[in-house]
Backbone as CSV, one residue per row, in Angstrom:
resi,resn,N_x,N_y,N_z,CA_x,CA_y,CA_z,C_x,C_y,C_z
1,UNK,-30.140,9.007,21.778,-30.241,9.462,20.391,-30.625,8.298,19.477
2,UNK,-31.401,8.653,18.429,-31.986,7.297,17.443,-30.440,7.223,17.215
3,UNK,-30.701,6.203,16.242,-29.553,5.258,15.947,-29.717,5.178,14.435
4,UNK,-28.362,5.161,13.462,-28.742,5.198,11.779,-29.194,3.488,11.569
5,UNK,-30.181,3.975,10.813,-30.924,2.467,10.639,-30.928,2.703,8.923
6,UNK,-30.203,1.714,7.462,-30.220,2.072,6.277,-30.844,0.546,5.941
7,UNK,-32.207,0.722,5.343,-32.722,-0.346,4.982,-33.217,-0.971,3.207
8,UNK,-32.359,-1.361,2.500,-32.584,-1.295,1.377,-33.913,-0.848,0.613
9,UNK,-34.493,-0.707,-0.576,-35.699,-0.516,-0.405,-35.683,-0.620,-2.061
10,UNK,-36.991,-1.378,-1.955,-37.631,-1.627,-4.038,-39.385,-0.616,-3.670
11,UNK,-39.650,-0.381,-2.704,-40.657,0.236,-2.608,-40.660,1.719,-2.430
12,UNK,-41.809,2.278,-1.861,-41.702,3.966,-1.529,-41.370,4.471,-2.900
13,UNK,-42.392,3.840,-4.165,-41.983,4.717,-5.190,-43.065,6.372,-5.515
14,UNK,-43.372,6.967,-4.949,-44.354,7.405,-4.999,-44.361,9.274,-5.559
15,UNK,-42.665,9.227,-5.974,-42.414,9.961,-7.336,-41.658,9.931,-7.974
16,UNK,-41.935,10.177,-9.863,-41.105,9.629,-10.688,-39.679,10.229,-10.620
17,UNK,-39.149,9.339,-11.432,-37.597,9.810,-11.454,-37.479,11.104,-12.189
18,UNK,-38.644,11.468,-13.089,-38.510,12.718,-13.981,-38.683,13.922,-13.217
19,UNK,-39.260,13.593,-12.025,-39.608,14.747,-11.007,-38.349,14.977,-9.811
20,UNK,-37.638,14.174,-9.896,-36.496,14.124,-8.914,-35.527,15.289,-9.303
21,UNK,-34.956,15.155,-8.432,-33.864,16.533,-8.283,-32.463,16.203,-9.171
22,UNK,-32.077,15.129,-9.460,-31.116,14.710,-10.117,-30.992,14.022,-11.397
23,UNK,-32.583,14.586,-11.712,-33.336,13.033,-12.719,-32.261,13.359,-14.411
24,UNK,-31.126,14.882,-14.550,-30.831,14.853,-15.558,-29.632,14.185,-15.076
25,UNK,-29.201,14.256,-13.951,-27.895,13.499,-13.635,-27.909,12.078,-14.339
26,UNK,-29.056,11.370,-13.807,-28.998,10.298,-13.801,-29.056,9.668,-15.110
27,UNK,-30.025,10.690,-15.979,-30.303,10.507,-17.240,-28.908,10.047,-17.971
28,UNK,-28.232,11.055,-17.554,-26.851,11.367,-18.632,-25.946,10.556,-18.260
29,UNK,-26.101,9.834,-17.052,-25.126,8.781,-16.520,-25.719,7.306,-17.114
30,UNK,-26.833,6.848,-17.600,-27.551,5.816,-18.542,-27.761,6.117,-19.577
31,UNK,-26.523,7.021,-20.776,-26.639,6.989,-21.493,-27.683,7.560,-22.309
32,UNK,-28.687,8.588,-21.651,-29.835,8.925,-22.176,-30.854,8.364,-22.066
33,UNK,-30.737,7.088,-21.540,-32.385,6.179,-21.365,-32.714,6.584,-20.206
34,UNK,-33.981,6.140,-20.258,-34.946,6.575,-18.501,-34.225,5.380,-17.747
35,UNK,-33.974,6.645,-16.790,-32.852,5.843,-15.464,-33.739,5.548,-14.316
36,UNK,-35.055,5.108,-14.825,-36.101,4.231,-13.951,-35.858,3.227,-14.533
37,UNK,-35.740,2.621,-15.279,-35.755,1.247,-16.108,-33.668,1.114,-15.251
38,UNK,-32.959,1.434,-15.723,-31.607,1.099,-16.069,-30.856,2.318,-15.433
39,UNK,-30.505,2.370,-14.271,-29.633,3.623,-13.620,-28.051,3.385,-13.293
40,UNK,-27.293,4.129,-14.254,-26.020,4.027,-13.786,-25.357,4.680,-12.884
41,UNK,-25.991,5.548,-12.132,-25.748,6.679,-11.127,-25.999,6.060,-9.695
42,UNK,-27.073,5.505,-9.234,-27.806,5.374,-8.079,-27.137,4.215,-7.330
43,UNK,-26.449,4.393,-6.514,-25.692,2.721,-6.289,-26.857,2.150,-5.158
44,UNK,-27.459,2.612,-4.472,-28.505,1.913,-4.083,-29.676,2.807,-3.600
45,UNK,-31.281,2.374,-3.091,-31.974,2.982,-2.111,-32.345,2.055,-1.150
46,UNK,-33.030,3.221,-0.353,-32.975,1.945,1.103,-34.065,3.148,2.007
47,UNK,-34.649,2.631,2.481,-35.736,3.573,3.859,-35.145,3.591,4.869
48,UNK,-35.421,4.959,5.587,-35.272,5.457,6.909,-36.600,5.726,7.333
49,UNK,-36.668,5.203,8.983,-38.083,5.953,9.549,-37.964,7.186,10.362
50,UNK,-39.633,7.494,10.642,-38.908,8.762,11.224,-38.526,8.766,12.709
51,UNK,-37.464,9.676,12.816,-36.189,10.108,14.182,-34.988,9.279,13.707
52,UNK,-35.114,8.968,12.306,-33.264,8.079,12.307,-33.205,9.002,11.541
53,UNK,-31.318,9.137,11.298,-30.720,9.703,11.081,-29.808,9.617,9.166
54,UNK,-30.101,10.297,8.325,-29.391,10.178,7.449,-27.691,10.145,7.444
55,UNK,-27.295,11.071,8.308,-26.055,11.400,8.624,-25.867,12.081,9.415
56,UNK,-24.485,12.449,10.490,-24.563,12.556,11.961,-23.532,13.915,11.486
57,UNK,-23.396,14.573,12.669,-22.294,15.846,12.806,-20.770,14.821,12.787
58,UNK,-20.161,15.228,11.624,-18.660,14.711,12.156,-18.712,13.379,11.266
59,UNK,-19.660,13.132,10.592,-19.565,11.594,9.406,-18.541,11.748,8.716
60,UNK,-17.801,11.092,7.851,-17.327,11.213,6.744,-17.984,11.232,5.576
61,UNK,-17.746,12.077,4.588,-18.405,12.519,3.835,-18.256,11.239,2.422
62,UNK,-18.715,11.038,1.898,-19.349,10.000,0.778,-20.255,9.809,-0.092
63,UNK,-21.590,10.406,0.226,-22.726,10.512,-0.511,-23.052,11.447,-0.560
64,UNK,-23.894,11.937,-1.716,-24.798,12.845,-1.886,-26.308,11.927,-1.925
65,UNK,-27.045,12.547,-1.561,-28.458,11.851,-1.567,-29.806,12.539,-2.260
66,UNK,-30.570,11.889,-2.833,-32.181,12.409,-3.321,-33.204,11.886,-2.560
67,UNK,-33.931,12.897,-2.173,-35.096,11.874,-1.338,-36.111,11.318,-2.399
68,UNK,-36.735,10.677,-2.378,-37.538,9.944,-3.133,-38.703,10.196,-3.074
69,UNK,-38.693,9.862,-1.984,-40.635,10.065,-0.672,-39.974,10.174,0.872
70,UNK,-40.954,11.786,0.940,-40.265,11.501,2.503,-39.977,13.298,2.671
71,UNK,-39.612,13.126,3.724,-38.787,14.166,4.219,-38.259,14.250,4.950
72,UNK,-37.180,15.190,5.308,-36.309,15.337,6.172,-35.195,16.512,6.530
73,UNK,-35.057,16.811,7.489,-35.127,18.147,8.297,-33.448,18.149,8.726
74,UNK,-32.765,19.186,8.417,-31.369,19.653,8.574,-30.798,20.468,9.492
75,UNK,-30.014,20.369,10.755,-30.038,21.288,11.261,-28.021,20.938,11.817
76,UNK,-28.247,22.492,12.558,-27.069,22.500,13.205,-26.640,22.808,14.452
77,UNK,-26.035,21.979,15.127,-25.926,22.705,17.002,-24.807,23.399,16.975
78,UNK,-25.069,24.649,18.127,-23.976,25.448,18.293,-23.333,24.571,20.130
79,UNK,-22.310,25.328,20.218,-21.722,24.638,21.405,-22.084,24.744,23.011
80,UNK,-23.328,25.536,22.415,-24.231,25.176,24.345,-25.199,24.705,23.959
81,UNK,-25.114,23.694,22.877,-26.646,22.681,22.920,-27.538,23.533,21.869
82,UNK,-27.722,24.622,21.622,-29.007,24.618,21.262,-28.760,24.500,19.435
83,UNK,-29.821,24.103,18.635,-29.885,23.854,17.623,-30.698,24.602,16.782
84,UNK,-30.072,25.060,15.367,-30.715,25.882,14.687,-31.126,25.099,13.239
85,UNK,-32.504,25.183,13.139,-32.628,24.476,11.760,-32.195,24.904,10.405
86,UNK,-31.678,24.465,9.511,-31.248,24.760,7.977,-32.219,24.716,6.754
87,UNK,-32.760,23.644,7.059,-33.397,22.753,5.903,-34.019,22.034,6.156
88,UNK,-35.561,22.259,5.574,-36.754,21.109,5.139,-36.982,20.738,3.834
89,UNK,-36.039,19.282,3.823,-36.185,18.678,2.062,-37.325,17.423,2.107
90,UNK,-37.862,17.804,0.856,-39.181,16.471,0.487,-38.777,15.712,-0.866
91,UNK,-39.780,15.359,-1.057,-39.201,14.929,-2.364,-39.205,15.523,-3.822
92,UNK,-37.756,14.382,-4.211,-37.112,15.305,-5.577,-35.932,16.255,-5.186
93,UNK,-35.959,16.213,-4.114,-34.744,17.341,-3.448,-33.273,16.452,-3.097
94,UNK,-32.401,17.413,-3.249,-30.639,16.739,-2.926,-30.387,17.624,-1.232
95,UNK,-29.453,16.463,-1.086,-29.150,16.815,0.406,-27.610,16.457,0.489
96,UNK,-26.641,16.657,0.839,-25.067,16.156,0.965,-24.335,17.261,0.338
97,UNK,-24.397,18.168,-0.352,-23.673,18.868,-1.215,-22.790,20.059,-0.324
98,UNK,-23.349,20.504,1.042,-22.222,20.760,1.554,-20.887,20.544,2.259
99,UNK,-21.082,18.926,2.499,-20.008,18.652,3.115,-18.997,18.471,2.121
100,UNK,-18.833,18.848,0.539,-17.874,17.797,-0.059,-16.703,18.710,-0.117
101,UNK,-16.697,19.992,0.345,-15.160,20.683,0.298,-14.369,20.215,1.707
102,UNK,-15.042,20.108,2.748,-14.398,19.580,4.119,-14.431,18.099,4.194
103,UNK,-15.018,17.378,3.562,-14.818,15.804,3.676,-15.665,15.307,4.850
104,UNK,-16.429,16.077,5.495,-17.049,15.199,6.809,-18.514,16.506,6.649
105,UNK,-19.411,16.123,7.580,-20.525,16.751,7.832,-20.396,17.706,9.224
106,UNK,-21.220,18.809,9.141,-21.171,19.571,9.527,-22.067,19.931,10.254
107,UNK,-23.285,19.015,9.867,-24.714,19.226,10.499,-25.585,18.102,10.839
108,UNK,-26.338,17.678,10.922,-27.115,16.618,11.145,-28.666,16.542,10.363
109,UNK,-28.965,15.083,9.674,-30.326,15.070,9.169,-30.930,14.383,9.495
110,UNK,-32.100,14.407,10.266,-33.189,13.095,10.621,-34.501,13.611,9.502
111,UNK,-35.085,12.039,9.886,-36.294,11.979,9.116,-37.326,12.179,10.098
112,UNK,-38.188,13.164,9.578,-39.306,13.423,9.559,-40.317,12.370,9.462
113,UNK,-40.362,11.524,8.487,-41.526,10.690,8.408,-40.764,9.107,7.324
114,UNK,-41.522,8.424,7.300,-40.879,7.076,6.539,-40.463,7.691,5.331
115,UNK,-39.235,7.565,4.690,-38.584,8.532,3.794,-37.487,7.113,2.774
116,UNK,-37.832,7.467,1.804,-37.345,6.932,0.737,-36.211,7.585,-0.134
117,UNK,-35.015,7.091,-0.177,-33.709,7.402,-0.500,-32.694,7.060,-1.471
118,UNK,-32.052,7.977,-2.859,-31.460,7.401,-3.665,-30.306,7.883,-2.707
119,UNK,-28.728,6.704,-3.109,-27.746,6.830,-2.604,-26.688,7.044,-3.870
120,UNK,-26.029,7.807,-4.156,-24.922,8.376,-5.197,-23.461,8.762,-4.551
121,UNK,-22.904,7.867,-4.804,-21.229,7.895,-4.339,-20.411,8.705,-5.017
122,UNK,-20.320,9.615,-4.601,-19.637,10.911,-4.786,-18.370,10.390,-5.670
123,UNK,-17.550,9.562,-4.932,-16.224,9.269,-6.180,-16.799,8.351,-7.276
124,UNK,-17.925,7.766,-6.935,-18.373,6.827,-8.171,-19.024,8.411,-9.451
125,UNK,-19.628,9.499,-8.952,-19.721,10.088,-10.069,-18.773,11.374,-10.584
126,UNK,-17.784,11.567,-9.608,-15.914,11.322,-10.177,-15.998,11.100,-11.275
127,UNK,-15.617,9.420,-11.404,-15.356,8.733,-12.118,-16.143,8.477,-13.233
128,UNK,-17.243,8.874,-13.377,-18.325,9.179,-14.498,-18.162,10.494,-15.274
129,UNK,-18.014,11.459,-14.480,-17.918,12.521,-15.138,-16.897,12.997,-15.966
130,UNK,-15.956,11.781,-15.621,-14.297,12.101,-16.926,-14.729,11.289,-17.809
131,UNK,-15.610,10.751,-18.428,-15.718,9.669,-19.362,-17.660,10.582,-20.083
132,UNK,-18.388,10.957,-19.343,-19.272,11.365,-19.854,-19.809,13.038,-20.113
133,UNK,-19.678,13.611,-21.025,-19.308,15.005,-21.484,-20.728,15.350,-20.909
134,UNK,-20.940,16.429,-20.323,-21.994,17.502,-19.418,-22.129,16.663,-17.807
135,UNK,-22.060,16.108,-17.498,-22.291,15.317,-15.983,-22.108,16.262,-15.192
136,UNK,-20.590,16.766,-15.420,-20.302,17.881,-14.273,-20.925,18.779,-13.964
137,UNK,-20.816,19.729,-15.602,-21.980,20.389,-15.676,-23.111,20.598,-15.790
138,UNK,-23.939,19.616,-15.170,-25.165,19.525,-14.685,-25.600,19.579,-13.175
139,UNK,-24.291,19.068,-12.861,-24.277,19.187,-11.377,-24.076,20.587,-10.929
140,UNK,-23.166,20.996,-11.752,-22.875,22.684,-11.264,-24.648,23.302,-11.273
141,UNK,-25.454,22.810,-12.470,-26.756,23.985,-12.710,-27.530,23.180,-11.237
142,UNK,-27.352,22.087,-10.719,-27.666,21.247,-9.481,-27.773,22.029,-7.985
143,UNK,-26.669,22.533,-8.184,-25.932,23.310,-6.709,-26.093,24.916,-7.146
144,UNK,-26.218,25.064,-8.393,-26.538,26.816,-8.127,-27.291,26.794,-7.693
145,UNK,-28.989,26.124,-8.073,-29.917,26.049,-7.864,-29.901,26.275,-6.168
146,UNK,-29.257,25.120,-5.457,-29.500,24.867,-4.095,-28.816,26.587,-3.722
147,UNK,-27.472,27.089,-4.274,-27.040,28.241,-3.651,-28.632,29.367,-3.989
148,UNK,-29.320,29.584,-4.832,-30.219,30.351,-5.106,-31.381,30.143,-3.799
149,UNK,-31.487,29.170,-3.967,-32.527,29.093,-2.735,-32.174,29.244,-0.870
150,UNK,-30.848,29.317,-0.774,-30.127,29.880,0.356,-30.232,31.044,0.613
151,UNK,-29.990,32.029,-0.620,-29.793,33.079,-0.768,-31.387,33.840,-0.668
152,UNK,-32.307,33.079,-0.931,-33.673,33.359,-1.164,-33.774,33.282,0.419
153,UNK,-33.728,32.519,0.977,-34.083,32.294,2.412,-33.284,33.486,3.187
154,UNK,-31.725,33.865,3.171,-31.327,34.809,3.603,-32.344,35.902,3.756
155,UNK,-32.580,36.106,2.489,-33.874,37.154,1.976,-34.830,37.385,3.136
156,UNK,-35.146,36.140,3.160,-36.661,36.377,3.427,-36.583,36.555,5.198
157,UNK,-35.372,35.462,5.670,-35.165,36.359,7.078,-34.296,37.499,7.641
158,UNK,-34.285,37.952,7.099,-33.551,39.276,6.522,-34.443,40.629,6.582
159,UNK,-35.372,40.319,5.586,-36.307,41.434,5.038,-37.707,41.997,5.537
160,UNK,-38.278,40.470,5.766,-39.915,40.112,5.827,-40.162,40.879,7.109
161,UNK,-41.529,40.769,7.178,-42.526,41.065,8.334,-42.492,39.212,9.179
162,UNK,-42.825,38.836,10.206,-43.564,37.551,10.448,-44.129,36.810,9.703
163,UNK,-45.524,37.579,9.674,-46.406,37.508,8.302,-46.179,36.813,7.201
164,UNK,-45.095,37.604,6.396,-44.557,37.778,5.460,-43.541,36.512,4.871
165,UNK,-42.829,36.128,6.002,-42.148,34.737,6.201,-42.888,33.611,5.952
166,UNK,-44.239,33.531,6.808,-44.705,32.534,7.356,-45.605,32.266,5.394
167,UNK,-45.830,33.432,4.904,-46.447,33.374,4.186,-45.728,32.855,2.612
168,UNK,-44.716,33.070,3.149,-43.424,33.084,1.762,-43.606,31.670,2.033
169,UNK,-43.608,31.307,3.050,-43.135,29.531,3.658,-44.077,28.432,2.810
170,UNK,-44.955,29.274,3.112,-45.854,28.364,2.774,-46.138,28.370,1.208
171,UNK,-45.896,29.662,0.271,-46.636,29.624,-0.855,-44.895,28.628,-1.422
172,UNK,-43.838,28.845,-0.788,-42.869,27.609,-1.462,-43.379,26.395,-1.308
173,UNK,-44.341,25.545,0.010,-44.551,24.457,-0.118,-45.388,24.363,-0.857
174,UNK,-46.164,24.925,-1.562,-47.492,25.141,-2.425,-46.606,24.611,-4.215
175,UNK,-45.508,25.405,-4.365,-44.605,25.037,-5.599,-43.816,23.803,-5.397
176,UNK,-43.585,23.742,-3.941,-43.275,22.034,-4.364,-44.229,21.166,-4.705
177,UNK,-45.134,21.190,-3.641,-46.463,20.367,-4.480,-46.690,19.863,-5.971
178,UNK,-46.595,21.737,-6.406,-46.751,21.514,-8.022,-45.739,20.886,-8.785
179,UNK,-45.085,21.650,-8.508,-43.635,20.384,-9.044,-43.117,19.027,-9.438
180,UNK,-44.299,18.391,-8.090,-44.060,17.391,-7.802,-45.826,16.320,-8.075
181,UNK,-46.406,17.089,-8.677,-47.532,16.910,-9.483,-48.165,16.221,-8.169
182,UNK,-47.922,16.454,-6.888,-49.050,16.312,-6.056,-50.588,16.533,-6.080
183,UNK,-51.130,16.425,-4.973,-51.986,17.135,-4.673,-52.352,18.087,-4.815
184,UNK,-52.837,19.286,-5.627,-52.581,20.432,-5.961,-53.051,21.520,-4.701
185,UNK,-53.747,20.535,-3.857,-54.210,21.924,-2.938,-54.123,21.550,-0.873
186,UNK,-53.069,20.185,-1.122,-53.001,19.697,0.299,-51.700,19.560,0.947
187,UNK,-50.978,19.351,1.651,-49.410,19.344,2.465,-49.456,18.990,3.199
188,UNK,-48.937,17.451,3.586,-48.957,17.227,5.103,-47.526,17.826,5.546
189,UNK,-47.734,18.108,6.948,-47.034,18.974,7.728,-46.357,18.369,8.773
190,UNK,-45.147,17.503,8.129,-44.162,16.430,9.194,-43.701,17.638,9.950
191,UNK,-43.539,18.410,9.941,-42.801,18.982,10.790,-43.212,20.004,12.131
192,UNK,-42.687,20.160,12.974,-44.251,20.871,13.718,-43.948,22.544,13.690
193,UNK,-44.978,22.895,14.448,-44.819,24.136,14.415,-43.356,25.031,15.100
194,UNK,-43.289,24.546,16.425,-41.761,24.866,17.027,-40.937,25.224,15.662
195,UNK,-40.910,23.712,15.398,-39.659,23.605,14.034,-39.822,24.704,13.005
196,UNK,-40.533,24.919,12.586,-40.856,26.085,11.744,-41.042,27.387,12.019
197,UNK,-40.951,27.583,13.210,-40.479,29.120,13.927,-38.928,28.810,13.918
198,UNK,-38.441,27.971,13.992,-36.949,27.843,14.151,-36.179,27.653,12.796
199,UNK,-37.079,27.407,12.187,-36.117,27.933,10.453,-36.556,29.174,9.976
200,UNK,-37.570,29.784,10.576,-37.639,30.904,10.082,-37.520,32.415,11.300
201,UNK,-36.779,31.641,12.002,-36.562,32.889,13.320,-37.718,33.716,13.932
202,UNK,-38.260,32.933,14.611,-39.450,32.960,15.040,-40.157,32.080,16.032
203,UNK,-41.085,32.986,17.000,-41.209,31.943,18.086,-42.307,30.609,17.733
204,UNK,-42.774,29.665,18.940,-43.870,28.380,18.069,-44.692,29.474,18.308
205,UNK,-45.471,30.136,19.361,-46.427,31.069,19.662,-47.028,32.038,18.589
206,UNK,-45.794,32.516,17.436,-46.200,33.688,16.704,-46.704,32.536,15.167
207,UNK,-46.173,31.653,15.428,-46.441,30.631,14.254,-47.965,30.587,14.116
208,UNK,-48.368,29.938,15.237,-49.530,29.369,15.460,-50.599,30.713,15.586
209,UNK,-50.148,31.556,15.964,-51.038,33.066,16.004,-51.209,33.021,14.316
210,UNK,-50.319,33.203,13.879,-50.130,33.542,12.042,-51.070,32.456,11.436
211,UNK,-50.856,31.180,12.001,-51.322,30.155,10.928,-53.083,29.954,11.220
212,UNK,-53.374,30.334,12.492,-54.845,30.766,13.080,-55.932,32.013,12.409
213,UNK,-54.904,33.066,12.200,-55.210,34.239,11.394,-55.946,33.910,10.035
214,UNK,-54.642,32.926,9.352,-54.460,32.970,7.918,-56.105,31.681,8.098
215,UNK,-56.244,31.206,8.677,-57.425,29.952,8.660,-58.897,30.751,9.091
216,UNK,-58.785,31.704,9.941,-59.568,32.992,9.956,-59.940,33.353,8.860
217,UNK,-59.012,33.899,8.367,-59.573,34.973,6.718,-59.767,33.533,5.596
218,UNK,-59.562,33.010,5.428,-59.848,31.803,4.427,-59.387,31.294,3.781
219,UNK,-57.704,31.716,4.358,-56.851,31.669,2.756,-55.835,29.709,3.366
220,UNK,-56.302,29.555,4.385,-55.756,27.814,4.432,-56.595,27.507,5.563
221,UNK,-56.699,26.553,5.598,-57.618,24.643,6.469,-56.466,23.702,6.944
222,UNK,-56.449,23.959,8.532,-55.571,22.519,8.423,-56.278,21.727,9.155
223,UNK,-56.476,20.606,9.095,-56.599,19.792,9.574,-55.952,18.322,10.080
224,UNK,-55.514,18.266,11.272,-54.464,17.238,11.920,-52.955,17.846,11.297
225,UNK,-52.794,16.664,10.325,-51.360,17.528,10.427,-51.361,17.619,8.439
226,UNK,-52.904,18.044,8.220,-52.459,18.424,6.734,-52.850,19.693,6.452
227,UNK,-52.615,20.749,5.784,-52.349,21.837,5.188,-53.182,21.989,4.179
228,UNK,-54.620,22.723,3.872,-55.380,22.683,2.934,-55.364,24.065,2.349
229,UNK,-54.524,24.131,1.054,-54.896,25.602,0.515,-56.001,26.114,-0.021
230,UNK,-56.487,27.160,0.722,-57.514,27.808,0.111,-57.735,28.238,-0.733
231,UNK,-56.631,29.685,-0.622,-56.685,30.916,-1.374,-55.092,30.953,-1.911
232,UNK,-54.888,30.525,-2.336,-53.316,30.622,-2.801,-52.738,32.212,-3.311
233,UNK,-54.121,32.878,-4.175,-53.315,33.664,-4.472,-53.656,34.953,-3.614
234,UNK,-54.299,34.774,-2.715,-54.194,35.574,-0.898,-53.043,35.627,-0.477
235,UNK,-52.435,34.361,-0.511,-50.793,33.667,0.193,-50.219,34.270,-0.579
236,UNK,-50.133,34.491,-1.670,-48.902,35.129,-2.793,-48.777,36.507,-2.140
237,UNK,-50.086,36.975,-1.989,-50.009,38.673,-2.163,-49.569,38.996,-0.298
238,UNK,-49.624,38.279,0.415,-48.907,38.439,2.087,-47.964,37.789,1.762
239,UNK,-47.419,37.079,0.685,-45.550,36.946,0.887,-44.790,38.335,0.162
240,UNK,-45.480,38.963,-0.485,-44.689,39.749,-1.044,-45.217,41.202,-0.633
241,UNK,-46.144,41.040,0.494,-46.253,42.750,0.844,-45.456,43.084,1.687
242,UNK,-44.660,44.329,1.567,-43.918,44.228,3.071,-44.913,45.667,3.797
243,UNK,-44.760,45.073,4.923,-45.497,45.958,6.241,-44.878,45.318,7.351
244,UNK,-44.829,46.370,8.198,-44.266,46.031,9.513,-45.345,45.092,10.838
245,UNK,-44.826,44.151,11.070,-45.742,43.095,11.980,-46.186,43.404,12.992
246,UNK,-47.354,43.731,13.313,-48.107,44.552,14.275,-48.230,43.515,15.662
């Protein structure tokens, strides 16, 4: 098994703090100034490459984390080995927020690709939040958020066609993009196909049938391991049709 490797880091800046997932946290913990200049929240960052590990099944719990740049993939083993994925976070996204009622982790996160990391000590923003009025409650609008998008995913493997999944999948990585004032029409694709039949309950075979189709009719291009949107609003209208998967 890789081994946790935490390597400080002044680089891998390659999105702003205004685009980050915590960027009002941080705000409100510096007093209101841009907590790129002056951060009272962030006790450090540091790079992981990819196959190391953010945190292991059974850690003690301590941080909450933002990825910076990067990504990285969440999953959980059941007790004959096999593993079911949770979560694909990129950047601007929080990761740690379920372990903090049990005190230890529950699941495991490796990186996907060279990944850039804010680190936030859970009792260090404790101790902030009795002294600075909304902190908490920012964190609460923090974690609905993450419960909304659980609940969205329930949804979608729940409800959908194949199709329909694969298509939902993708028009979300399309809004992170935007979000994240990327590229407006490209995604590289750390993760492979297997993996993405396995967060969305589904075999690699029907993936790659789907994602062949969709490059057929015109509505995406991949090439190597990047993701070229075509037709976006093709992708909209197969995430939200339902029909049964032929």
């Amino acid at each position: 098994m890789p081994k946790l490797y935490k390597r400080d880091a002044s680089a891998c800046e390659l999105i702003a703090c205004k685009d980050c997932g915590i960027y009002q946290l941080c705000r409100l913990a510096s007093g209101c100034e841009d907590p790129s200049v002056s951060n009272a929240l962030v006790r450090r960052r540091f790079i992981l490459r990819r196959g190391e590990f953010l945190y292991r099944n059974g850690d003690t719990f301590q941080d909450i984390y933002a990825v910076r740049h990067g990504s990285i993939k969440t999953y959980i083993a059941s007790d004959d080995g096999k593993t079911q994925i949770t979560n694909f976070l990129g950047s601007g996204e929080l990761i740690g927020f379920d372990a903090i009622d049990a005190g230890r982790f529950d699941s495991e996160a490796i990186v996907l690709e060279t990944t850039s990391v804010c680190e936030v000590s859970f009792s260090h923003f404790q101790g902030l939040s009795r002294k600075i009025p909304g902190l908490l409650d920012q964190l609460v609008v923090v974690m609905s958020h993450a419960i909304l998008r659980d609940q969205q995913m329930m949804l979608l493997l729940g409800k959908k066609s194949a199709t329909e999944k694969l298509a939902t999948y993708l028009v979300n990585l399309g809004r992170h993009i935007d979000k994240n004032k990327s590229s407006p029409s490209t995604y590289k694709l750390t993760m492979s196909r297997r993996d993405i039949g396995n967060y969305l309950g589904l075999t690699q075979e029907t993936i790659c049938r789907i994602l062949a189709r969709f490059q057929e009719d015109g509505i995406i291009r991949i090439q190597r391991k990047y993701l070229h949107f075509v037709d976006m609003n093709r992708l909209r209208e197969l995430a939200s049709k339902i029909q049964a998967e032929r």
